[in-house]
C-alpha positions as CSV (number, residue, x, y, z in Angstrom):
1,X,279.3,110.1,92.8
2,X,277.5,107.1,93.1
3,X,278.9,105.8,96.4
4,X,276.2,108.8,97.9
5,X,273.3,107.8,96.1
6,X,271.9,105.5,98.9
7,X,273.0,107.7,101.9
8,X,271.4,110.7,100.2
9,X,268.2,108.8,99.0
10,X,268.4,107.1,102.9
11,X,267.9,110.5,103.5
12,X,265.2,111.9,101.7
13,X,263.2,108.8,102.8
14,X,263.9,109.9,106.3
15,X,262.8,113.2,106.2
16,X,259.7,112.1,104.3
17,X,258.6,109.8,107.3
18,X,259.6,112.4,109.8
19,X,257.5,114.9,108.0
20,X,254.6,112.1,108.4
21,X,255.0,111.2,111.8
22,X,255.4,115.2,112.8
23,X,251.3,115.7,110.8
24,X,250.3,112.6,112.4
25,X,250.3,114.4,115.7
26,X,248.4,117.7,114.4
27,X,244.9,118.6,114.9
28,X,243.7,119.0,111.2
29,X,241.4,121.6,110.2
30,X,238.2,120.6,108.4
31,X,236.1,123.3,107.3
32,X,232.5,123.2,105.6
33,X,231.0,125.3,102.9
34,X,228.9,127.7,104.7
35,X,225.9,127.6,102.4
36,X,223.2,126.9,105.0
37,X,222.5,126.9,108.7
38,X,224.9,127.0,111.2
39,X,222.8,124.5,113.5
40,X,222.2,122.3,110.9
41,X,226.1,122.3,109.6
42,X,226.9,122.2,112.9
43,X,225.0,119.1,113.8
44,X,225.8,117.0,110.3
45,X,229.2,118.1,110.5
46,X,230.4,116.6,113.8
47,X,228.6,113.6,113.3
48,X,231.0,113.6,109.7
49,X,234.1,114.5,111.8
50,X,233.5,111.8,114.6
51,X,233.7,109.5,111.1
52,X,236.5,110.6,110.2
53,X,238.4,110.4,113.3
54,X,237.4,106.8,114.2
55,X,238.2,105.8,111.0
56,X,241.6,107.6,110.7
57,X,242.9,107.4,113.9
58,X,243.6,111.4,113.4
59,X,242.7,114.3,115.3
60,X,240.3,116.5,113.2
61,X,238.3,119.5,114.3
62,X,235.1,121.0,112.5
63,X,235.1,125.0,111.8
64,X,232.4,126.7,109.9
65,X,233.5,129.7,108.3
66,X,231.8,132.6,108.2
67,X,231.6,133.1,104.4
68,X,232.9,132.1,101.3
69,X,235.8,134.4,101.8
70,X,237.0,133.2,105.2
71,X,236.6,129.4,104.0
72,X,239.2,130.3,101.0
73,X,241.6,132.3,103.1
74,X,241.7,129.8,105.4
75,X,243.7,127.3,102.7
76,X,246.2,130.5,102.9
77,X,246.6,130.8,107.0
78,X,246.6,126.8,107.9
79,X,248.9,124.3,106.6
80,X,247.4,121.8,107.4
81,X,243.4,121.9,106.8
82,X,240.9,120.4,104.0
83,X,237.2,121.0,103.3
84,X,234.3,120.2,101.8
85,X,233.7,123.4,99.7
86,X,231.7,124.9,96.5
87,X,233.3,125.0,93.4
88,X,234.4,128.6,93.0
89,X,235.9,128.7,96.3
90,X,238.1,125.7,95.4
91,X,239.1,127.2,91.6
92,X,240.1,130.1,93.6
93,X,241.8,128.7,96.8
94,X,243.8,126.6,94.1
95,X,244.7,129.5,92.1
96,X,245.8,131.5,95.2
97,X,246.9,129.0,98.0
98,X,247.5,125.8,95.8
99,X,244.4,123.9,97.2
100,X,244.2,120.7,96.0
101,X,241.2,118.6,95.1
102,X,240.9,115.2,96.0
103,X,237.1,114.2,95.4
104,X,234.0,115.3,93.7
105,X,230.6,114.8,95.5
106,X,227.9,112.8,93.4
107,X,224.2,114.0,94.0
108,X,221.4,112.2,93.1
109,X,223.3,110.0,90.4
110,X,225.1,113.1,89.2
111,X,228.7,114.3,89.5
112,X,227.2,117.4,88.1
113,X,224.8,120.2,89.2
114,X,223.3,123.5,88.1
115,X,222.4,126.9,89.1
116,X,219.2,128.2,88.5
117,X,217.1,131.8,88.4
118,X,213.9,131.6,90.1
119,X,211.1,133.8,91.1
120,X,207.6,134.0,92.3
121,X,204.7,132.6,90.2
122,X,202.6,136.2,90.9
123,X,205.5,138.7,90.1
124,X,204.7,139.0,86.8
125,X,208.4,138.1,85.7
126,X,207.7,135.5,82.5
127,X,211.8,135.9,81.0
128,X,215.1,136.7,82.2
129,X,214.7,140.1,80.7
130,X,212.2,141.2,82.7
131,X,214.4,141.7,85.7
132,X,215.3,144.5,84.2
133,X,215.3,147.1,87.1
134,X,214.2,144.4,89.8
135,X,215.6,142.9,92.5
136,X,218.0,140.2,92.3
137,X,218.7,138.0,95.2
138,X,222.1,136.0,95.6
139,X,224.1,133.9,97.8
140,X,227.5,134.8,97.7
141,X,229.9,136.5,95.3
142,X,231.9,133.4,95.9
143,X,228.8,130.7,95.0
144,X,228.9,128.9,92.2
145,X,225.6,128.1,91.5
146,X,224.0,131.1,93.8
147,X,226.3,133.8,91.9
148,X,228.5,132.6,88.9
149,X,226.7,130.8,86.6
150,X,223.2,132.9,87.0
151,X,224.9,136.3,86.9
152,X,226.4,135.4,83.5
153,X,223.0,134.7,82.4
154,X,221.7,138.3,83.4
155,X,225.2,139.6,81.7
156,X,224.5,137.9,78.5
157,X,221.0,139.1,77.8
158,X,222.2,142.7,78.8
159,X,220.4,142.9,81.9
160,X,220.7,144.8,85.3
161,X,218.7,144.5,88.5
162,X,218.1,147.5,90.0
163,X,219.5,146.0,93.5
164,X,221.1,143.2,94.1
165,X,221.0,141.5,97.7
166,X,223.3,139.3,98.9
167,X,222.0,136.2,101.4
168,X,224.6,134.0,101.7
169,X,222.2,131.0,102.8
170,X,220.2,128.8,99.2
171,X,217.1,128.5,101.6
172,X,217.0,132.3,102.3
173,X,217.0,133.0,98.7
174,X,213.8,130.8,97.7
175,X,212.6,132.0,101.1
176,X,212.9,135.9,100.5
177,X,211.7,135.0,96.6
178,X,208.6,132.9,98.4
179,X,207.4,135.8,100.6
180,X,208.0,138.3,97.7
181,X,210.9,140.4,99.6
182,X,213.0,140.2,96.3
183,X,211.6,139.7,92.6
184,X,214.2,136.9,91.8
185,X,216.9,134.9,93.2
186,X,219.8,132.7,92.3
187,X,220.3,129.4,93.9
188,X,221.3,125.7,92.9
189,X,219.4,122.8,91.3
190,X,219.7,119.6,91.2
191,X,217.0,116.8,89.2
192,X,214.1,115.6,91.1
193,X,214.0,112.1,92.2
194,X,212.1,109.1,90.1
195,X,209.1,109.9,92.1
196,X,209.0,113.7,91.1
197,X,210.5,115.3,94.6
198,X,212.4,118.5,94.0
199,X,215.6,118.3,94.8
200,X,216.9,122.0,94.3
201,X,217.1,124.6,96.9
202,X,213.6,124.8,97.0
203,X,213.5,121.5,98.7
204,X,214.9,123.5,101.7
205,X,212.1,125.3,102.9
206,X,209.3,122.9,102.0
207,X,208.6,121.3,105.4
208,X,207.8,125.1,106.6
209,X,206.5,126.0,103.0
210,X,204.5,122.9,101.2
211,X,203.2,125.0,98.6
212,X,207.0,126.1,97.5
213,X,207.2,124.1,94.2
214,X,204.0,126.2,93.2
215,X,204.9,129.5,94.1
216,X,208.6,129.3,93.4
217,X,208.9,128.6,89.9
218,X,212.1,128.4,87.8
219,X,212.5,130.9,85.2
220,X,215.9,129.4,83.6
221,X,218.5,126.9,84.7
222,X,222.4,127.5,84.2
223,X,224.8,125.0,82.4
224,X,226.4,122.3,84.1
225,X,228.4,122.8,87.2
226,X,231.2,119.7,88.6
227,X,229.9,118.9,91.9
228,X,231.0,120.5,95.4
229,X,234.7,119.5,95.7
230,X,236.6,117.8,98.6
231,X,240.0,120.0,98.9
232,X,243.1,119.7,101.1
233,X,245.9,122.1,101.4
234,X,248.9,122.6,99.6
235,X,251.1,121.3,101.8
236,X,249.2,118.7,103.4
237,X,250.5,115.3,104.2
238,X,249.8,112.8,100.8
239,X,249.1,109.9,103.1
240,X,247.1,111.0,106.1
241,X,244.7,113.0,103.0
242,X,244.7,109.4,101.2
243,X,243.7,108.1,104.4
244,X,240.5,110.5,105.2
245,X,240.1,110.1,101.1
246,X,239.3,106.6,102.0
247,X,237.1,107.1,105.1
248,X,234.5,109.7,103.2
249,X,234.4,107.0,100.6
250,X,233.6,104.7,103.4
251,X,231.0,107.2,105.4
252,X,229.4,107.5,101.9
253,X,228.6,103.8,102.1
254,X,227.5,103.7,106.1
255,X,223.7,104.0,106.4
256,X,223.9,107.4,108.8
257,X,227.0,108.6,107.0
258,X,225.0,108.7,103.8
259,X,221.6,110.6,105.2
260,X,224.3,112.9,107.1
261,X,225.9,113.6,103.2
262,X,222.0,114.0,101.8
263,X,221.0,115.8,105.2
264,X,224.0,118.4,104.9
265,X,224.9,119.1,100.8
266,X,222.2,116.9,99.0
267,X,225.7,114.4,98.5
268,X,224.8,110.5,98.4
269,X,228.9,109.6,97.5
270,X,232.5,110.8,96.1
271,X,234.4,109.7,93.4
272,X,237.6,110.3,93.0
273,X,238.4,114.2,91.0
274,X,241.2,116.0,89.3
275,X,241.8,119.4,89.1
276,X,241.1,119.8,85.4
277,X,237.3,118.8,86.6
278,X,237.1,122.4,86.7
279,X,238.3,124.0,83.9
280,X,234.9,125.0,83.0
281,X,234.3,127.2,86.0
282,X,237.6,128.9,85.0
283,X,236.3,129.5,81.6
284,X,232.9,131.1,82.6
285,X,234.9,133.0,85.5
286,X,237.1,134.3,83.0
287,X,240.5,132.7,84.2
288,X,243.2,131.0,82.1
């Protein structure tokens, strides 16, 4: 028996670097969290993508899906693709597909963020109870922050909107909430700078809406949340992910890399993340 023990391991070794040198030659799929404009996604994106490329001396393309739904499948229908994508999605594309997380964004000094319920400073809603037979805005039934979290706040305190309207985009929650369209909303939130700038989806709309802050006010803010995860699929190669790994650690430090992040998730860095990161989200979604 122990005459084949090199032959066989010879082997293994070989089909390992052939496996390699075959995903070398893909085009990898890199797909983005579609939780805000398709221009602006579109524009941070590629400039993210042409990073990663340069520095990786891979072929990746940029897709956008068209909801939370799409980006999970799509960890199911390609072999070969990773993401930057909310944390929901990735709890459930790992549960389904076997996505696997690599990194963890850090905004604003924070590897954690929150959700948060707002509504506007003249509709007369003072509590979470009182949107009791109002209308509730959301994101996504796959957001985090824009769905999760907040409904379970509603759920607890036994209350029930009389509509509930789904938006898909942060901005076009505070934005409906702003011009009164809906009484309340869901959407993230992150702490303000030192200097006292919002930096929750507020901050979105206020170069179109100064007075935002004032008239968008927050009526409760959910637990913690682990940051915005970046994924890859199950059967992705461990070296070529190690080696974009590296280069979003490296765009993260890169002056335009870093105002791409900011411009494009509110992300200033990654450190490195583990799949147990997100227990919590499986606790509050009910999973085991």
């Amino acid at each position: 028996m122990i005459r084949f023990r090199f032959p066989v391991l010879f082997l293994m070794l070989l089909m390992l670097s052939m496996h390699a040198a075959a995903q070398s030659g893909e085009t990898f799929s890199f797909y983005l969290t579609p939780s805000m404009s398709a221009e602006l996604l579109s524009s941070k994106g590629s400039f993210i993508t042409d990073f990663l490329k340069k520095e990786t001396g891979v072929s990746i393309e940029m897709k956008i899906p068209k909801n939370y739904d799409e980006l999970v499948d799509n960890f199911k229908s390609q072999k070969t693709c990773f993401g930057m994508m909310n944390s929901q999605s990735y709890v459930i594309a790992n549960s389904r597909h076997g996505a696997v997380v690599k990194l963890r964004t850090i905004r604003f000094g924070h590897s954690t963020y929150q959700g948060m319920i707002i509504t506007h400073v003249s509709s007369g809603i003072k509590s979470v109870r009182d949107i009791q037979g109002k209308i509730m805005a959301y994101t996504d039934e796959l957001s985090t922050s824009g769905y999760l979290y907040p409904k379970k706040i509603l759920e607890k305190n036994n209350v029930k909107p009389s509509k509930e309207s789904f938006l898909l985009k942060h901005d076009e929650v505070v934005r409906q909430v702003y011009e009164r369209k809906v009484d309340a909303g869901a959407a993230f939130f992150s702490m303000p700078s030192a200097n006292g700038a919002i930096n929750d989806a507020r901050s979105r709309i206020k170069d179109k809406y100064p007075d935002v802050e004032q008239k968008v006010i927050i009526l409760v803010k959910t637990d913690p949340i682990p940051n915005d995860p970046i994924a890859f699929s199950k059967d992705f190669d461990p070296v070529v992910a190690n080696k974009i790994c590296m280069a979003l650690l490296k765009l993260a430090q890169d002056a335009k890399g870093k105002q791409a992040l900011l411009d494009l998730y509110g992300a200033e860095g990654f450190v490195r993340a583990s799949d147990a990161d997100y227990n919590s989200i499986r606790q509050v979604m009910g999973a085991k």
